[in-house]
C-alpha positions as CSV (number, residue, x, y, z in Angstrom):
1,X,0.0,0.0,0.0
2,X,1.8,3.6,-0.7
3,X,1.5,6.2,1.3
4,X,1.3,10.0,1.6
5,X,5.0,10.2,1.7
6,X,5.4,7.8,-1.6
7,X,3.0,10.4,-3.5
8,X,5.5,13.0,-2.5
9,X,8.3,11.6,-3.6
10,X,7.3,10.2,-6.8
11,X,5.8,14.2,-7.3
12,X,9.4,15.1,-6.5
13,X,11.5,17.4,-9.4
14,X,14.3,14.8,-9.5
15,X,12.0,11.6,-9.9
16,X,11.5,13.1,-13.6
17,X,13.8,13.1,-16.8
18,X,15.6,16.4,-17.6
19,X,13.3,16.9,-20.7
20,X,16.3,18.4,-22.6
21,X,19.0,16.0,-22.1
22,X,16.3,13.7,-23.4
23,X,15.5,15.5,-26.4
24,X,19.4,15.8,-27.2
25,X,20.1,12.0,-26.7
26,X,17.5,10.7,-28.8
27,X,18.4,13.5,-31.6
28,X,21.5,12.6,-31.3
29,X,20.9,9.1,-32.3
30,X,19.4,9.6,-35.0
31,X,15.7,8.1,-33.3
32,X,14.0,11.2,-33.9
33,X,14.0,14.6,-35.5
34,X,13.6,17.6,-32.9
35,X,10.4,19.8,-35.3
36,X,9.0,22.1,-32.0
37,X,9.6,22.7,-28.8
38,X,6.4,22.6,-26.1
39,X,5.6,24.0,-23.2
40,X,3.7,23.0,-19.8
41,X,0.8,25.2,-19.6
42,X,-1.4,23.3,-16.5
43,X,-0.5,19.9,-14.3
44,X,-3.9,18.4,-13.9
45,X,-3.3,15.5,-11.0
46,X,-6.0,13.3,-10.0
């Protein structure tokens, strides 16, 4: 069963990839083609 301290950490900054470094990496590689760049407008959690 998780608990109110799980939620927190796994809403923690550093439990997500760095979008960019991402992006880079898989460019990089020749997996994919970077043709826009998004941003966050709302986090809807529920």
């Amino acid at each position: 069963m998780r608990s109110d301290a799980d939620d927190i950490a796994a809403e923690a900054p550093g439990a997500y990839t760095d979008d960019s470094r991402a992006v880079e990496a898989t460019h990089a590689a020749g997996l994919a083609r970077k043709v826009a760049q998004l941003a966050p407008l709302a986090c809807v959690k529920g």
